[in-house]
C-alpha positions in Angstrom: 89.3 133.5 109.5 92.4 133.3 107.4 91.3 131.4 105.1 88.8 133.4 103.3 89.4 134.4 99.8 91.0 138.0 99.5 89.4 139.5 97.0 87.4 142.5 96.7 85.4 141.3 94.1 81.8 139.6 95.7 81.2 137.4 93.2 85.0 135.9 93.1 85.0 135.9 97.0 81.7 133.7 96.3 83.1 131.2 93.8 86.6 130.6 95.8 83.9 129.3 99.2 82.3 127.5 96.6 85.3 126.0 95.3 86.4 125.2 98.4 83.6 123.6 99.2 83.3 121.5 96.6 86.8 120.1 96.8 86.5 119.1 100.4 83.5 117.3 98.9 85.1 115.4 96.1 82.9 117.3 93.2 85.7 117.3 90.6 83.7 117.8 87.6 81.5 120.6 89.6 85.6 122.3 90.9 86.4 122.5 87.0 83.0 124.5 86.2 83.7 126.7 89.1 87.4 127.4 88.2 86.1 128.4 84.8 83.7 130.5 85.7 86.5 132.3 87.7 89.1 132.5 84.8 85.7 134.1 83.3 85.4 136.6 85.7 89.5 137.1 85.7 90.7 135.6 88.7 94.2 134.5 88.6 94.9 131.6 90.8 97.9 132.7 93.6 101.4 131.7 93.0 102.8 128.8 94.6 105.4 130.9 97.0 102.1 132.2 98.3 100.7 128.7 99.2 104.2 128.2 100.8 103.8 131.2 103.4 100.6 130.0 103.9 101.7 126.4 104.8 104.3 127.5 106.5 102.5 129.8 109.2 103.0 128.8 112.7 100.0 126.9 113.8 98.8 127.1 117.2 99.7 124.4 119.6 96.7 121.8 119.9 95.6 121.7 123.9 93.6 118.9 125.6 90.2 120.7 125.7 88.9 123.6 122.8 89.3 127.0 124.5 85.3 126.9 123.3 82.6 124.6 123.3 81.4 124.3 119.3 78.3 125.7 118.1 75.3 123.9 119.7 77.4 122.4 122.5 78.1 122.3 126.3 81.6 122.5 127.3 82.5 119.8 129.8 82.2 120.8 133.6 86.2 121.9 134.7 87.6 119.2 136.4 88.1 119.3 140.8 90.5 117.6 142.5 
């Protein structure tokens, strides 16, 4: 995945999938604990031109169907005709 954190540091890598997780949660107050913990342990949050380049990466076109069923699922039979 391209979105994990880059970071050779395990218990940074741990605390950005953390972070992550709580923001997608809505945890504000627990995001702010985690961002200090990482200031703490010297992480320095990316430059916005980074974020950029990120955003603007070509994303794959979205097709009718997933190339793969998810986790714990059938894919649908292929259509005859």
């Amino acid at each position: 995945m391209s979105d994990e954190p880059q970071t050779e540091n395990p218990m940074i890598a741990a605390l950005l999938r953390e972070r992550e997780s709580l923001v997608q949660r809505g945890l504000t107050d627990r995001v702010k604990q985690v961002d200090e913990q990482l200031k703490h342990h010297g992480y320095k949050k990316p430059t916005g031109s980074a974020k950029k380049e990120a955003a603007a990466a070509p994303q794959p076109p979205a097709t009718e169907q997933q190339a793969e069923a998810p986790k714990g699922r059938q894919q649908p039979p292929a259509a005859t005709t």
